[in-house]
DOKE-955163 format. One line per field, with one value per atom (N, C-alpha, C, CB): x, y, z; residue number from 1; atom name. Coordinates in Angstrom, 1 decimal. Glycine has a CB too. Example, Ala and Ser with C-alpha at 12.3 -4.5 7.8 and 13.67 -1.06 7.14 Angstrom:
<pts>
xx = (13.2 | 12.3 | 13.2 | 11.3 | 12.8 | 13.7 | 12.9 | 14.1)
yy = (-5.7 | -4.5 | -3.3 | -4.5 | -2.2 | -1.1 | 0.0 | -0.6)
zz = (7.8 | 7.8 | 7.8 | 9.0 | 7.1 | 7.1 | 7.9 | 5.7)
i = (1 | 1 | 1 | 1 | 2 | 2 | 2 | 2)
at = (N | CA | C | CB | N | CA | C | CB)
</pts>
This chain:
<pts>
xx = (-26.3 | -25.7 | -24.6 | -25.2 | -24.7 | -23.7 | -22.1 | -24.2 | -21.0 | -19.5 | -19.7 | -18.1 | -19.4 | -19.0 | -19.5 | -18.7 | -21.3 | -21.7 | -21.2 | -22.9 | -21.0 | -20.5 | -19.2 | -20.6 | -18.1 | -16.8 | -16.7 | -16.1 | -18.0 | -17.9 | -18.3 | -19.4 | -19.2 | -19.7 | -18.2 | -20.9 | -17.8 | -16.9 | -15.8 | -16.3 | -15.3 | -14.5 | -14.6 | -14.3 | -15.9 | -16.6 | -16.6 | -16.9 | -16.9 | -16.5 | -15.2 | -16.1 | -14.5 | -13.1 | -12.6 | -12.4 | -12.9 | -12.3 | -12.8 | -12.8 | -14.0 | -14.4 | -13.9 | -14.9 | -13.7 | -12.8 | -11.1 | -13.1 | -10.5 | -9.3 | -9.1 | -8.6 | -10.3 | -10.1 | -10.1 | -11.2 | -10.9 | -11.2 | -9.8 | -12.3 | -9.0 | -7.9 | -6.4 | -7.9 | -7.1 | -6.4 | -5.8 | -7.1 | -7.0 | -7.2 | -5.6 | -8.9 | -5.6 | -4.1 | -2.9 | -3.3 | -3.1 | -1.4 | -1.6 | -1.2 | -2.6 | -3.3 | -2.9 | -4.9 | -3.2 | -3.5 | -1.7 | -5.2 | -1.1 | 0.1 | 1.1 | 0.2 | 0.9 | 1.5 | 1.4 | 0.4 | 0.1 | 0.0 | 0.5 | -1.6 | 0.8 | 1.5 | 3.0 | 1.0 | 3.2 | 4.7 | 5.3 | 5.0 | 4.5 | 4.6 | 4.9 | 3.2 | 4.0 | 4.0 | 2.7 | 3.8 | 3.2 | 2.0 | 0.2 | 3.3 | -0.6 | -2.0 | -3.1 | -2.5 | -3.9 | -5.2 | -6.0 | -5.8 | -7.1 | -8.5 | -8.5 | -9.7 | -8.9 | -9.3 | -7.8 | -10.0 | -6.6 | -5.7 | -5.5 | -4.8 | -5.4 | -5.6 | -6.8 | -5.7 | -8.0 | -8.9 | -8.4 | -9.5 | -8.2 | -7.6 | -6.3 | -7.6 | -5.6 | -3.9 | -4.5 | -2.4 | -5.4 | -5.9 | -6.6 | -7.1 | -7.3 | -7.9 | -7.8 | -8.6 | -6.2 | -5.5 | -4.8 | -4.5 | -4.2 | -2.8 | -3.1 | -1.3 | -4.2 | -5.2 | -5.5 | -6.0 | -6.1 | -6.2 | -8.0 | -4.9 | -8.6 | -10.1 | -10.1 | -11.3 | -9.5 | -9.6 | -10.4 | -7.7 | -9.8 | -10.4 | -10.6 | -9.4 | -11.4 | -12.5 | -12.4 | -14.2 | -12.7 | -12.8 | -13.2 | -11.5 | -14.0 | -15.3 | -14.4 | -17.5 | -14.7 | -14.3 | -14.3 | -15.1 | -15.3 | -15.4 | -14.9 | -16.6 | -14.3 | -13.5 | -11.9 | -13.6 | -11.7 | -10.6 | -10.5 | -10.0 | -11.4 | -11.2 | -10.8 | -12.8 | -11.7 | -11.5 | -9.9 | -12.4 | -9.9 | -8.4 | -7.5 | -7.8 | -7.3 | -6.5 | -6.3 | -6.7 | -7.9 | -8.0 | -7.1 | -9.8 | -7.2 | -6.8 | -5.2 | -7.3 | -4.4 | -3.2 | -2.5 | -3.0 | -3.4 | -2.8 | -2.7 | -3.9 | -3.5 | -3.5 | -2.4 | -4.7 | -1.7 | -0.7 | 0.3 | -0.8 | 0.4 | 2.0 | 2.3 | 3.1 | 1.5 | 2.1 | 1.4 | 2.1 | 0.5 | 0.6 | -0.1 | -0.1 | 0.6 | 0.1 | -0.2 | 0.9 | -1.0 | -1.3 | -0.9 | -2.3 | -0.7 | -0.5 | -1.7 | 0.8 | -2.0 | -3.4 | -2.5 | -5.1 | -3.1 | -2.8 | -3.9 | -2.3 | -3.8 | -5.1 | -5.1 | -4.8 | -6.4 | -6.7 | -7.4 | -7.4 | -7.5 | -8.5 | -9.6 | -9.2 | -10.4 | -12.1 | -12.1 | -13.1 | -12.7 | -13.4 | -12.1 | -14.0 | -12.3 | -11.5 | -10.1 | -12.2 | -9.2 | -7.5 | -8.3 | -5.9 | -7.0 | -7.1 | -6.2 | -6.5 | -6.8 | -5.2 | -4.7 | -5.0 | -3.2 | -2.6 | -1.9 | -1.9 | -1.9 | -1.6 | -0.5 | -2.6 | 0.6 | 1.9 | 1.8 | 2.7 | 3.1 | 3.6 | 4.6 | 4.4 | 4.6 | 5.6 | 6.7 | 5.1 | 8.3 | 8.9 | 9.0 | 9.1 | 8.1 | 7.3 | 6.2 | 6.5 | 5.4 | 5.1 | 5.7 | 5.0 | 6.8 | 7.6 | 8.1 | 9.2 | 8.8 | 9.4 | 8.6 | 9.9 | 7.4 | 6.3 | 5.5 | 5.6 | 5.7 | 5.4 | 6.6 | 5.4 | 7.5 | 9.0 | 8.7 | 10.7 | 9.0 | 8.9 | 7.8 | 8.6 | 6.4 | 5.5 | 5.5 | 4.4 | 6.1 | 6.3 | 7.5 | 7.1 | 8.7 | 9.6 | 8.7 | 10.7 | 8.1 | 7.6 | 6.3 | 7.3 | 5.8 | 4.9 | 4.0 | 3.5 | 4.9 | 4.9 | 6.1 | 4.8 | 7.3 | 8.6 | 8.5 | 10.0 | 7.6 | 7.7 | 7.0 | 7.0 | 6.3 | 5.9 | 6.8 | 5.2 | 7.8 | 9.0 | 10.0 | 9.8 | 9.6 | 10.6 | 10.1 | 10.7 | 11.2 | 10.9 | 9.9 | 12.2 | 10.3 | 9.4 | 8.1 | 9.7 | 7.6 | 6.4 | 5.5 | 6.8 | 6.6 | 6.1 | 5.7 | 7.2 | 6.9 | 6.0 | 4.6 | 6.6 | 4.4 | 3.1 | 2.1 | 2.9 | 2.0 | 1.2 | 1.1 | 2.0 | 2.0 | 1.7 | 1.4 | 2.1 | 1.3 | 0.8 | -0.6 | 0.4)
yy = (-20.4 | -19.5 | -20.2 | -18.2 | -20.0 | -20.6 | -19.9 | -20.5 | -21.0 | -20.4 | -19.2 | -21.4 | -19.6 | -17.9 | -17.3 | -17.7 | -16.9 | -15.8 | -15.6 | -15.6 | -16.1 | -15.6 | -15.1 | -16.5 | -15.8 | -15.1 | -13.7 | -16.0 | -13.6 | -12.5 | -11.4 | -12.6 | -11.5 | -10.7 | -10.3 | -11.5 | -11.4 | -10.7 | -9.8 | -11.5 | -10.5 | -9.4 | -8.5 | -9.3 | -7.7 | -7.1 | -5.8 | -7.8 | -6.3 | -5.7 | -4.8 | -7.1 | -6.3 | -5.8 | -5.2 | -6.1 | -5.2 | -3.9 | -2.5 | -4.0 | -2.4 | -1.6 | -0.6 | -1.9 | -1.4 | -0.8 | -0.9 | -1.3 | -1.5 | -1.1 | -0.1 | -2.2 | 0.3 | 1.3 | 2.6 | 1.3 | 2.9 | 4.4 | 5.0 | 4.3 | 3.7 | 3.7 | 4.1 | 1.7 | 4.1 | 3.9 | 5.4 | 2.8 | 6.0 | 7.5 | 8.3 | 8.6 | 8.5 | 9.4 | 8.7 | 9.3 | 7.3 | 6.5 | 6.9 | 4.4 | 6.8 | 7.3 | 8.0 | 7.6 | 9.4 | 10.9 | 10.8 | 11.9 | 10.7 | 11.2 | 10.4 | 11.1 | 9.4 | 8.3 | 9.4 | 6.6 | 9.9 | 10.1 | 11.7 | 9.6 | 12.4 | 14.0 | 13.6 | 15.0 | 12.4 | 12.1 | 11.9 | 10.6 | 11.4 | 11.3 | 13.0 | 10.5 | 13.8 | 14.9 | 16.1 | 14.3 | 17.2 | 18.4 | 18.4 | 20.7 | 17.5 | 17.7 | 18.3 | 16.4 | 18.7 | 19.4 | 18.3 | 20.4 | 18.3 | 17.7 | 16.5 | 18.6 | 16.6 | 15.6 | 14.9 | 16.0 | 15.3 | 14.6 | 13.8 | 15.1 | 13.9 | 12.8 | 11.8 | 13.5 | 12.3 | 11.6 | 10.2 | 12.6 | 10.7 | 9.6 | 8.9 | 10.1 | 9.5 | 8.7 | 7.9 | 9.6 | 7.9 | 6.8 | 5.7 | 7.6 | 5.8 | 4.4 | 4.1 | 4.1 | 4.9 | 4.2 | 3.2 | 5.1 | 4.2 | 3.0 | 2.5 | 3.4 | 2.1 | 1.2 | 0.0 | 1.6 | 0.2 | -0.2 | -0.8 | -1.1 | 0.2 | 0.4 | 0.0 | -0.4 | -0.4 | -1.0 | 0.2 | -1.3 | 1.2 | 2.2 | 3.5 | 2.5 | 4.0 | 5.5 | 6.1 | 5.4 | 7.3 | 8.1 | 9.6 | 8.1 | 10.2 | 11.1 | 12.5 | 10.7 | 13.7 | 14.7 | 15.3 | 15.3 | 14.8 | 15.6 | 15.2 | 15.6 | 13.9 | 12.9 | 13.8 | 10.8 | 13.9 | 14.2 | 15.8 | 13.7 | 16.7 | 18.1 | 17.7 | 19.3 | 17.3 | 16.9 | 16.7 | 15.8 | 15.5 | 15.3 | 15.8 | 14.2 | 16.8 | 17.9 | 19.2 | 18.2 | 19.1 | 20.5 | 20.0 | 21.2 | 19.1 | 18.4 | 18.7 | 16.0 | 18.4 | 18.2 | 19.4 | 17.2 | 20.4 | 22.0 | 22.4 | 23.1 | 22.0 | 22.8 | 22.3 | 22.8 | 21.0 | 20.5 | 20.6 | 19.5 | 21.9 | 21.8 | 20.6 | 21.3 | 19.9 | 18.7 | 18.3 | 17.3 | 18.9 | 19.7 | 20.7 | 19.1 | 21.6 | 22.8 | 22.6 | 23.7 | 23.9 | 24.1 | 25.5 | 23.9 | 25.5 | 26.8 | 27.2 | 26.7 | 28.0 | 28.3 | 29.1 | 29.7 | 27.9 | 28.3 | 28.8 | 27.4 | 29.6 | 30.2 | 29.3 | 31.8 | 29.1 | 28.0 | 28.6 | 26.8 | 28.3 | 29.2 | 29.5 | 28.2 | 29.0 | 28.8 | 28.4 | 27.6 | 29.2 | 29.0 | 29.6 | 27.0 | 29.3 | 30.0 | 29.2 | 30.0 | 30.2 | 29.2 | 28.0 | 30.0 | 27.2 | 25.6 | 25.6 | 24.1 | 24.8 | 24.7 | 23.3 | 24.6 | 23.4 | 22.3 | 21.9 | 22.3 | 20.5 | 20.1 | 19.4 | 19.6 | 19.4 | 19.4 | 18.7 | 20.8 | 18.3 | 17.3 | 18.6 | 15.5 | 18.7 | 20.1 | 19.0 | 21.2 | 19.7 | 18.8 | 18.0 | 19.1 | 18.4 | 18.1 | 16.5 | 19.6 | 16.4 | 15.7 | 14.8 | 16.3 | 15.3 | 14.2 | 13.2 | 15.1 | 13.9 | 12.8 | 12.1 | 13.3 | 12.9 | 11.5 | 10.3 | 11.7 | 10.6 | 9.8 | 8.6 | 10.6 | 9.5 | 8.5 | 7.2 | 9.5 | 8.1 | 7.4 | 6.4 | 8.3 | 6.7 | 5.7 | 4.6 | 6.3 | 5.0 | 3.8 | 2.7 | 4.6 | 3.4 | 2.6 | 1.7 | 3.5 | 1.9 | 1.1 | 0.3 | 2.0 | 0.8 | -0.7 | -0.4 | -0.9 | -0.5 | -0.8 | -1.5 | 0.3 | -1.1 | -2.2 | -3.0 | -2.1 | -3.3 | -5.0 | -5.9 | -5.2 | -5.7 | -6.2 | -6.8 | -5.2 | -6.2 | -6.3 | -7.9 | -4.6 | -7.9 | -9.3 | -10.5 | -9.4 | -11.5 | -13.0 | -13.3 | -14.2 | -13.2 | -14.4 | -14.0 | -14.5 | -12.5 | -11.7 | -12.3 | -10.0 | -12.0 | -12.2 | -13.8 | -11.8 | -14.4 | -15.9 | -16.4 | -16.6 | -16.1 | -15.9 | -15.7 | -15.5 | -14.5 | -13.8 | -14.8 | -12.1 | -15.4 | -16.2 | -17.7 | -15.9 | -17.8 | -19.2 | -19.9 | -19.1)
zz = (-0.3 | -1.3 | -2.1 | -0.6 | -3.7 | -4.5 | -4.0 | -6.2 | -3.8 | -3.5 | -4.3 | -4.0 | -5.6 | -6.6 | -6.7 | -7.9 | -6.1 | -5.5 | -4.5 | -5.4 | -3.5 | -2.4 | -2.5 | -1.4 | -3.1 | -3.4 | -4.1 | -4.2 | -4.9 | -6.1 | -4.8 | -7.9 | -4.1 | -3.1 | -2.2 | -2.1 | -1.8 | -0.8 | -1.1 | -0.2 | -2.8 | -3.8 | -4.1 | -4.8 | -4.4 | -4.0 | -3.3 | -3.6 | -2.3 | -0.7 | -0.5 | 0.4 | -0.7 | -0.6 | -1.0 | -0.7 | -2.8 | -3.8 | -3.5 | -5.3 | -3.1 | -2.7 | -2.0 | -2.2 | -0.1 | 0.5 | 0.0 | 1.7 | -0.9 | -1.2 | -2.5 | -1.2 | -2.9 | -3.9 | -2.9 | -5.3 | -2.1 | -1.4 | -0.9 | 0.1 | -0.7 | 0.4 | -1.0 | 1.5 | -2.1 | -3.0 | -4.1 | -3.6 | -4.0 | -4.7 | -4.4 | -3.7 | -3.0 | -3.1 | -4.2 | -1.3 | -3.5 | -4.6 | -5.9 | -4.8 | -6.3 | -8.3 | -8.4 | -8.9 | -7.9 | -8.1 | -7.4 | -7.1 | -7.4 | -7.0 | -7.8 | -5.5 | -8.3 | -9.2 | -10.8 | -9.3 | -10.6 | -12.0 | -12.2 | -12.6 | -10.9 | -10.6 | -10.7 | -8.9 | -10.3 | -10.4 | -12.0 | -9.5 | -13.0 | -14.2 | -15.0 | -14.7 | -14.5 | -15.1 | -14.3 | -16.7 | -14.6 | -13.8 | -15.2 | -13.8 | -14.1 | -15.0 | -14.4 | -15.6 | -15.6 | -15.1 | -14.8 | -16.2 | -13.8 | -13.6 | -14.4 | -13.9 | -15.9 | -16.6 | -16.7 | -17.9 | -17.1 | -17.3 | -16.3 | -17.6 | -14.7 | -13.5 | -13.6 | -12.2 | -13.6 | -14.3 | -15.1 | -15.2 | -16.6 | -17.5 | -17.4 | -18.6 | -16.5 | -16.1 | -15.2 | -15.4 | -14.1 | -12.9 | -13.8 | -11.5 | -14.3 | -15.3 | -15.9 | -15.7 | -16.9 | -18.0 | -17.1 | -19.1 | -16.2 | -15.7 | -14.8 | -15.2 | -14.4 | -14.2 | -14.5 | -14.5 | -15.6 | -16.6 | -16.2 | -17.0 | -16.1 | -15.4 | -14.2 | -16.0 | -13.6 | -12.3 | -10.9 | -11.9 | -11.4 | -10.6 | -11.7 | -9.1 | -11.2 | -11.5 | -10.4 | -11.7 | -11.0 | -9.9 | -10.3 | -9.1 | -9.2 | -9.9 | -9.1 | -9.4 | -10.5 | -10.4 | -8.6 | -11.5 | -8.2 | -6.3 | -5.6 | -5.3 | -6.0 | -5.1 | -5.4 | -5.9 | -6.6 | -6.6 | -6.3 | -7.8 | -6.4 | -6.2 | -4.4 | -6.7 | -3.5 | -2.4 | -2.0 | -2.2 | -2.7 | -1.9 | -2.2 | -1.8 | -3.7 | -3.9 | -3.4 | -4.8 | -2.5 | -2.0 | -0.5 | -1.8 | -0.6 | 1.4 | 0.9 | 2.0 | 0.2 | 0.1 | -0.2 | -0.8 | -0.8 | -1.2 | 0.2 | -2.2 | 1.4 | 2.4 | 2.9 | 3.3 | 2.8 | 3.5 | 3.0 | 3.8 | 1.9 | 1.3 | 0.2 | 2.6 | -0.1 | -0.9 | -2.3 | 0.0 | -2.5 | -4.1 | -3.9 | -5.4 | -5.1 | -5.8 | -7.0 | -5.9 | -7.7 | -8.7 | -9.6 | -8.6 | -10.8 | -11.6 | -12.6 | -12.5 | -12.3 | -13.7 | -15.0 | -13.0 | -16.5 | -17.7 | -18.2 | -18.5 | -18.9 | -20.3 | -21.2 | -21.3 | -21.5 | -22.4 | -23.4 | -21.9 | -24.8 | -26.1 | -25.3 | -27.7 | -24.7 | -24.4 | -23.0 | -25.4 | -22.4 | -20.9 | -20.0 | -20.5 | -18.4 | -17.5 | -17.6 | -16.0 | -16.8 | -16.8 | -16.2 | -15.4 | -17.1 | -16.2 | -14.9 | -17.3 | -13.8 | -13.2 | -13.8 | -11.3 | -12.8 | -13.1 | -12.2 | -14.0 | -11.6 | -10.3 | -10.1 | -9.8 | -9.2 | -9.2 | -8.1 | -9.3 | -7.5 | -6.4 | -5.9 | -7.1 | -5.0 | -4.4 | -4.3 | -2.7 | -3.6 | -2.7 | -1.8 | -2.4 | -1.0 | 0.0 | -0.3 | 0.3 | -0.7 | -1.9 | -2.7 | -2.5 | -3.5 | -4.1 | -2.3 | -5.3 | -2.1 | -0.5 | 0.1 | 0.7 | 0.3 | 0.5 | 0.1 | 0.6 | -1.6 | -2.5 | -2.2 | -4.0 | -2.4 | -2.5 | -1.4 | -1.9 | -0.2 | 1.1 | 1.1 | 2.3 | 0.8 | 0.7 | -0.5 | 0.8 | -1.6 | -2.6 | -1.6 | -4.5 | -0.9 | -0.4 | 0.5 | 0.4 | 1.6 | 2.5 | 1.8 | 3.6 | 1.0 | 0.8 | -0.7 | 2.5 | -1.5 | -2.9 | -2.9 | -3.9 | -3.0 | -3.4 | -2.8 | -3.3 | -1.5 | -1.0 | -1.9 | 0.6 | -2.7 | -3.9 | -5.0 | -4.5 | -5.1 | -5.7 | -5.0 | -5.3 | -4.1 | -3.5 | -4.0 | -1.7 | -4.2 | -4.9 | -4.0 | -5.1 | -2.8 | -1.8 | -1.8 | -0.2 | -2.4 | -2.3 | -3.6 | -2.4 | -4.9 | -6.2 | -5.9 | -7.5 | -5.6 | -5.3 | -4.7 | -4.5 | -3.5 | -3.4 | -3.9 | -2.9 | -4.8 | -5.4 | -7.0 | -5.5 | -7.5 | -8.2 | -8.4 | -8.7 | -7.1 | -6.7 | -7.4 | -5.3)
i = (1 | 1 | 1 | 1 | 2 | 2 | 2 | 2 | 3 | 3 | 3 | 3 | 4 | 4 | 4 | 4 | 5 | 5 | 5 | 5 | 6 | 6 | 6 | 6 | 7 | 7 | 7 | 7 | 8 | 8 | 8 | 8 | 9 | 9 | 9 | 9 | 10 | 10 | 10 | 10 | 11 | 11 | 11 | 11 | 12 | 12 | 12 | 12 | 13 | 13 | 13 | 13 | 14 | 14 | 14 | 14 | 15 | 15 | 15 | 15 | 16 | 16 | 16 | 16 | 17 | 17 | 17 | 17 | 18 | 18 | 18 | 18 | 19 | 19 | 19 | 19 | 20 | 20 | 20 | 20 | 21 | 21 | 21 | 21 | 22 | 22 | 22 | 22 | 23 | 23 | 23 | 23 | 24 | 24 | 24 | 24 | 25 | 25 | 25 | 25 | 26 | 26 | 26 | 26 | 27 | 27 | 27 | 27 | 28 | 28 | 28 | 28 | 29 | 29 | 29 | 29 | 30 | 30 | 30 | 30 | 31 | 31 | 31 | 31 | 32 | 32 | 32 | 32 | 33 | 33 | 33 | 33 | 34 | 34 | 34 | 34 | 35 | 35 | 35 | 35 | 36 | 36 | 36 | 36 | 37 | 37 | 37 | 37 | 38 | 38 | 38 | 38 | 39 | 39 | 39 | 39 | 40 | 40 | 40 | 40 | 41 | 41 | 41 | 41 | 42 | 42 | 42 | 42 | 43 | 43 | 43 | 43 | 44 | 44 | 44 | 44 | 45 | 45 | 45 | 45 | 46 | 46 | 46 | 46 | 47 | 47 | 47 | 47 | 48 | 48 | 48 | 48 | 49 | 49 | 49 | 49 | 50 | 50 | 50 | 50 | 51 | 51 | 51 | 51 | 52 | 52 | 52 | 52 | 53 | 53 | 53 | 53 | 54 | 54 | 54 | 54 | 55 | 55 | 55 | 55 | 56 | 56 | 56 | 56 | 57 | 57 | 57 | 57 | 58 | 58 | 58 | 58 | 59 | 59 | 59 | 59 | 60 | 60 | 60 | 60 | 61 | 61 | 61 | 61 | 62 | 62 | 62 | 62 | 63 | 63 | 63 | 63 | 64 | 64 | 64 | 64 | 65 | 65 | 65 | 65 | 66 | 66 | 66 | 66 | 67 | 67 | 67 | 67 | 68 | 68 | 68 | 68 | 69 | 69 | 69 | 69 | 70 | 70 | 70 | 70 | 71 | 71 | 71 | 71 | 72 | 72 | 72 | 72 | 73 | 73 | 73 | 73 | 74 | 74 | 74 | 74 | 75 | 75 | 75 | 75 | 76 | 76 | 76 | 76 | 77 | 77 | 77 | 77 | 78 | 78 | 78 | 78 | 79 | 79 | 79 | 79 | 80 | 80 | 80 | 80 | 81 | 81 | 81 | 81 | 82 | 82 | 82 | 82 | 83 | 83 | 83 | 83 | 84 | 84 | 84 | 84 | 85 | 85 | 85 | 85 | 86 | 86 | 86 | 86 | 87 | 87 | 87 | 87 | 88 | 88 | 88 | 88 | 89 | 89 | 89 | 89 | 90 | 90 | 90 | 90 | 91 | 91 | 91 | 91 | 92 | 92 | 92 | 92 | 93 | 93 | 93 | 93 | 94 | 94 | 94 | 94 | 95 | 95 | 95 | 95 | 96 | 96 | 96 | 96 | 97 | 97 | 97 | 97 | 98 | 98 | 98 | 98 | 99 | 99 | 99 | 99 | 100 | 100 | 100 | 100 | 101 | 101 | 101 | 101 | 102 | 102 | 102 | 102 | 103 | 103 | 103 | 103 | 104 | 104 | 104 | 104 | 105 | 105 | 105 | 105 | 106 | 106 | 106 | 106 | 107 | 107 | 107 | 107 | 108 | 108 | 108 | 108 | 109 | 109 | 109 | 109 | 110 | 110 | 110 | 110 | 111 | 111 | 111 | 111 | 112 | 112 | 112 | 112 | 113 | 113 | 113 | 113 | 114 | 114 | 114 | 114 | 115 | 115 | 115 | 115 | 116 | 116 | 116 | 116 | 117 | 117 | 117 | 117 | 118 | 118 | 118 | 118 | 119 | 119 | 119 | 119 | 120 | 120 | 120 | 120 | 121 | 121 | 121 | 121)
at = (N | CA | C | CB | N | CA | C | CB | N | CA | C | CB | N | CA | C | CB | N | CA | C | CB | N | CA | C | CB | N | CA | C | CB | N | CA | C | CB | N | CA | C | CB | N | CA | C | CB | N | CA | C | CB | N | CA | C | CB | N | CA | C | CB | N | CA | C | CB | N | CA | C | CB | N | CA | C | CB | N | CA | C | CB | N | CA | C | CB | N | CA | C | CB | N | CA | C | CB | N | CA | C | CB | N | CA | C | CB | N | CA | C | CB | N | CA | C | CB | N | CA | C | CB | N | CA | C | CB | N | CA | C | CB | N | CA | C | CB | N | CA | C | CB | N | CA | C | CB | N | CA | C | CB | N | CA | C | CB | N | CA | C | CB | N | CA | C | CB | N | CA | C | CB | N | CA | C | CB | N | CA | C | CB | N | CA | C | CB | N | CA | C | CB | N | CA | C | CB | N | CA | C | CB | N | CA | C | CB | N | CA | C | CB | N | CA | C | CB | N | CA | C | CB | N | CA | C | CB | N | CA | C | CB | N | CA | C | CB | N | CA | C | CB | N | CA | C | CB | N | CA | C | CB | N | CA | C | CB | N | CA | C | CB | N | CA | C | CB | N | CA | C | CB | N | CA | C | CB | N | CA | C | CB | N | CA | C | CB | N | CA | C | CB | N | CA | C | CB | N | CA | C | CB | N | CA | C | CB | N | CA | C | CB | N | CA | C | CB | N | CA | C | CB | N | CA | C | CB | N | CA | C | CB | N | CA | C | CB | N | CA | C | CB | N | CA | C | CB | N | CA | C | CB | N | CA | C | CB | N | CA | C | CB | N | CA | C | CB | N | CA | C | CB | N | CA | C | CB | N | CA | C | CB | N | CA | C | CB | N | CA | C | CB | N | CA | C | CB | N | CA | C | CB | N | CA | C | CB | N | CA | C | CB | N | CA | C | CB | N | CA | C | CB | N | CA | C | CB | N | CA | C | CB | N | CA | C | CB | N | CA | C | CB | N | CA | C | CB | N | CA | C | CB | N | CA | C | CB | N | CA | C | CB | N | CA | C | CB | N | CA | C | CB | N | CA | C | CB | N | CA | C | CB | N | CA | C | CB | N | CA | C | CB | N | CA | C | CB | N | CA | C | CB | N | CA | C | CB | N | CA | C | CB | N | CA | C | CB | N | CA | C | CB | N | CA | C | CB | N | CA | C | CB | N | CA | C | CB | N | CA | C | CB | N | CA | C | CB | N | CA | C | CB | N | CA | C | CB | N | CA | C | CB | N | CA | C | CB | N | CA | C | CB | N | CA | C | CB | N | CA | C | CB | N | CA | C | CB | N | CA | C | CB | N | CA | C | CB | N | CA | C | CB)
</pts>
């Protein structure tokens, strides 16, 4: 097998499994910016992205619905001209501190010289 098929394959792989693992940080990155409906999380995950990751409407009703049960977002329904209230999905308190807490432990280690060095080797 040619190396850069085989590397493309294993990249691959790997993005794969590190996008699935990835959906909460998006969807909570992009509730931390501001309270949005469905499509607006949608388009904040693969703008600030910057395509890197997608992600399909069931994926995210799913893990919105998982996190309402746990206190750590909510939603408010607005009237819109046409069709049913939208909701709109929020980071509770509860929520924000976890976001916080988890950006502390392992996103700002990204942030350290000896980290960024590596990384641009």
């Amino acid at each position: 097998m040619d190396k850069n098929i085989m590397i493309d394959e294993l990249l691959n792989a790997w993005e794969e499994t590190y996008k699935k693992g990835q959906l909460t940080f998006w969807v909570f990155l992009a509730l931390q910016e501001s309270n949005k409906c469905m499509e607006e999380i949608k388009e904040f995950v693969e703008k600030a992205s910057e395509g890197t990751m997608t992600c399909e409407e069931q994926s995210l009703y799913r893990n919105l619905r998982k996190f309402q049960n746990l206190d750590i977002v909510a939603y408010d329904s607005r009237k819109v001209s046409k069709g049913p209230d939208r909701k709109y999905y929020y980071l509770t308190p509860t929520g924000k501190e976890l976001f916080k807490r988890f950006v502390e432990r392992n996103i700002m280690i990204f942030t350290k010289e000896s980290i960024i060095n590596l990384l641009t080797q």
